[in-house]
TIMITI-576519 format. One record per residue (C-alpha): residue in one letter; residue number from 1; x negated, y negated, z. Coordinates in Angstrom, 3 decimals. Example, Ala and Ser with C-alpha at 12.3 -4.5 7.8 and 13.67 -1.06 7.14 Angstrom:
! residues 2
(A,1,(-12.300,4.500,7.800))
(S,2,(-13.670,1.060,7.140))
//
This chain:
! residues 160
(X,1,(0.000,0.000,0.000))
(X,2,(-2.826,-2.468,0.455))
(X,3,(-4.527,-1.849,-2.484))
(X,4,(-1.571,-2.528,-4.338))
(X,5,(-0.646,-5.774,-2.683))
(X,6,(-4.350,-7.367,-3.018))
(X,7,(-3.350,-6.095,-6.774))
(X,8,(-0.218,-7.868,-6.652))
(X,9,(-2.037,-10.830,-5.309))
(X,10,(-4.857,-10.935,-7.254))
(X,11,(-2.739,-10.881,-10.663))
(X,12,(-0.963,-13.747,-9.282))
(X,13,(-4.089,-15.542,-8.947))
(X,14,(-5.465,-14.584,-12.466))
(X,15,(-2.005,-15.946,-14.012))
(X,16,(-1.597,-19.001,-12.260))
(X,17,(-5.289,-19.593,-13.372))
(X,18,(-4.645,-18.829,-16.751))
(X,19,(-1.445,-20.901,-16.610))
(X,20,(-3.284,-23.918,-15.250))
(X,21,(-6.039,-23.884,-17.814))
(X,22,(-3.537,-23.469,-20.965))
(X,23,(-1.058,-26.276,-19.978))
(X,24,(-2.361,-28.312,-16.688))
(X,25,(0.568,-28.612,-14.163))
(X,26,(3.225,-26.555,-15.960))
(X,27,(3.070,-23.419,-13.344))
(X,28,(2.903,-25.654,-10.777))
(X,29,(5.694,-28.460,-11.949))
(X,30,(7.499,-26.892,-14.560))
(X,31,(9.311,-23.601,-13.734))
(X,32,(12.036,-22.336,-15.373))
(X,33,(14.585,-24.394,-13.811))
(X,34,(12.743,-27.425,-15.249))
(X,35,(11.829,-26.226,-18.211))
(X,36,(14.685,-24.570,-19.871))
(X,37,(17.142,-27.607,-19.747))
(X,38,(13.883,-29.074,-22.520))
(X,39,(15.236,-26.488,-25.125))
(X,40,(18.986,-27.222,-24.852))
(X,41,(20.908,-27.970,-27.207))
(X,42,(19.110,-25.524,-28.899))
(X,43,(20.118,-22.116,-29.315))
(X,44,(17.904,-20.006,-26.469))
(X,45,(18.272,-16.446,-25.856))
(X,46,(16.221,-15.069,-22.743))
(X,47,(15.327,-11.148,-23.363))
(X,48,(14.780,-9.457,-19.985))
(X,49,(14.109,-5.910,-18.911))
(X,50,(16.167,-5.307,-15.608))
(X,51,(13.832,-2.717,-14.302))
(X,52,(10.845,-5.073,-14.421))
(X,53,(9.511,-5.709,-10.648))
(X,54,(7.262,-8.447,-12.231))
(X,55,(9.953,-10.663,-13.215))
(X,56,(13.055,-9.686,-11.407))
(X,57,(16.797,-9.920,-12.211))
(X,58,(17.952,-11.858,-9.331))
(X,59,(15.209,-14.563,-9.962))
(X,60,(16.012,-14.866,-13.600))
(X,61,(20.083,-14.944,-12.668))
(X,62,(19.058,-17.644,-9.965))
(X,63,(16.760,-19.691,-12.450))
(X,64,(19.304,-19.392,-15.158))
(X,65,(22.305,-20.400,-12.688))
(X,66,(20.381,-23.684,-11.679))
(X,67,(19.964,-24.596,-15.393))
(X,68,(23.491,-24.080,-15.686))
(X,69,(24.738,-26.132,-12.718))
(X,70,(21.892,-28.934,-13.896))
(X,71,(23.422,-28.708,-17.429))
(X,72,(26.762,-29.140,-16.122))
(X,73,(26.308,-31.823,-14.142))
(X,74,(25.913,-30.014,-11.013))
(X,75,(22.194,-31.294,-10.443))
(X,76,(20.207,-29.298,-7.709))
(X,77,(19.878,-31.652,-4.077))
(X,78,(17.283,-34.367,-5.222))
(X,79,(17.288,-33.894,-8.875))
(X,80,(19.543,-36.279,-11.499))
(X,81,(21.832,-34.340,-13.540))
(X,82,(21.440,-34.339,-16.865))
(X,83,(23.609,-35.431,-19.956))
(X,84,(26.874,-32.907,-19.896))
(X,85,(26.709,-31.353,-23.344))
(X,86,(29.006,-31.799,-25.876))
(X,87,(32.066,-29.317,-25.753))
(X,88,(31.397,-26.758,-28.211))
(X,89,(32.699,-25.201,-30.945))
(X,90,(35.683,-22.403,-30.480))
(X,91,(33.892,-19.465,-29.799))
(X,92,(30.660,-20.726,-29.166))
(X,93,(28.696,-20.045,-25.682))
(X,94,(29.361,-23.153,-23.714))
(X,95,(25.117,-24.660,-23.651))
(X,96,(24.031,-22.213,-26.370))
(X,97,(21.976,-20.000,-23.648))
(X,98,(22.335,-16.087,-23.140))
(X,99,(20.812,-13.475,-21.297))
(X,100,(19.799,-9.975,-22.411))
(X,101,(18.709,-7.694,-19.559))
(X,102,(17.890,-4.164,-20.615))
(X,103,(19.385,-1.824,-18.285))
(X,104,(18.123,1.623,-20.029))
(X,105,(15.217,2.272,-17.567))
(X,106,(16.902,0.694,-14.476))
(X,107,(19.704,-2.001,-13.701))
(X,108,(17.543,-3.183,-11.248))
(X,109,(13.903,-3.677,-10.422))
(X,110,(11.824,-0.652,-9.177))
(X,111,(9.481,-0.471,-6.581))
(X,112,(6.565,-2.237,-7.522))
(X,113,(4.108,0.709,-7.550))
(X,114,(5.980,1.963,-10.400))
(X,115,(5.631,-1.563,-12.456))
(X,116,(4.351,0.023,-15.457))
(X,117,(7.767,1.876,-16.627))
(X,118,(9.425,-1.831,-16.221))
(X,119,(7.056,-4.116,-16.896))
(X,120,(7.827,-2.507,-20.823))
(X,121,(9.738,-4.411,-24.085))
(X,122,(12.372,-1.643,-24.915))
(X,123,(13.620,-1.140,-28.611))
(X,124,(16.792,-2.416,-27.728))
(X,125,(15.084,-5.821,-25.983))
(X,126,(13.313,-5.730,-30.160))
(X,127,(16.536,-5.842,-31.608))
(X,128,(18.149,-8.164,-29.562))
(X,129,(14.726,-10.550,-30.302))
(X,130,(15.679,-9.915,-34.036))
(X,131,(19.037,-10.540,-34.276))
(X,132,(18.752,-13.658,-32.612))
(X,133,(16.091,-15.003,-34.437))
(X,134,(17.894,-13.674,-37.652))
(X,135,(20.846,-15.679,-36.797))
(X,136,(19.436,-18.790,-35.848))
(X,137,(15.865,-19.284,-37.559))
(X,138,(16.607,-17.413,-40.891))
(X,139,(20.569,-17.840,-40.975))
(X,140,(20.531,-21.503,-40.132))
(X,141,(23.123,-21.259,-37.082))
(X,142,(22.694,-22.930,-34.215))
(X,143,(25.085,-20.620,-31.622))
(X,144,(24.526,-17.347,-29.916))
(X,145,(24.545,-14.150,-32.081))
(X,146,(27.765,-11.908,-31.562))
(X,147,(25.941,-9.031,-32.288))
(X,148,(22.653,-7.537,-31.068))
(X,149,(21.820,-4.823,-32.893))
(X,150,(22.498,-1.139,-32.190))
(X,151,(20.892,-0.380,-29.433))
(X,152,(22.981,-2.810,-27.347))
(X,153,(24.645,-0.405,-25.881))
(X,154,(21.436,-0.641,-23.795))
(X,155,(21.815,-4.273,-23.212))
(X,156,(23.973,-6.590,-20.831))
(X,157,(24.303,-9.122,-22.368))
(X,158,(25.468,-12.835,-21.031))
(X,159,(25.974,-15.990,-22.435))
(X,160,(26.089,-19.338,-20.648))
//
């Protein structure tokens, strides 16, 4: 169990350094609750596995909520809220922003000594990555996919 928290710790470490060397003061300024509202009103589809311990479901639901809330209108304590978007087209996701979290390995994360079988981009989380870009680079449209490929069935898939 040590060994694999000084692991745990030292990756942390060797990201944040990376992180800090590529673009100064994002890791430490510019989370995902900061930085996602930058993309909207862009379409922006966020491709998860569930069973990753590395990045894990509740903190991407809890990033993705705040970006909601802050996109809404519903700024977090201390921050100003930010320009309510315009109301969408019938049909459309609401602020253009879904989630994809492959549940075909686990719904939830595992333990993290067993990292390596979540920590993984499945052929389903592929397909969803293609559709998407397929529907809004090559096709031209700027909403959410309806479809995600065949191995959806693999996917849950939520849009904000």
């Amino acid at each position: 169990m040590y060994f694999i928290l000084c692991t745990l710790y030292f990756i942390r470490k060797v990201v944040s350094a990376v992180w800090a060397k590529l673009l100064p003061g994002l890791y430490e300024h510019f989370d995902a609750e900061a930085s996602l509202p930058c993309v909207h009103p862009r379409p922006f589809l966020i491709v998860n596995n569930a069973a990753d311990p590395r990045t894990p479901r509740a903190g991407v639901e809890a990033a993705l909520r705040a970006v909601v809330s802050r996109l809404s209108g519903r700024a977090p304590p201390g921050e100003p809220p930010l320009q309510p978007p315009p109301l969408p087209p019938p049909g459309a996701a609401r602020l253009n922003l879904g989630l994809a979290l492959d549940v075909s390995v686990a719904a939830e994360p595992l333990p993290p000594d067993q990292w390596r079988r979540g920590h993984v981009v499945t052929p389903a989380m592929e397909e969803a990555i293609a559709a998407f870009l397929a529907h809004t680079v090559r096709d031209g449209h700027d909403t959410l996919p309806d479809q995600y490929g065949p191995a959806a069935a693999h996917l849950e898939v939520v849009a904000y």
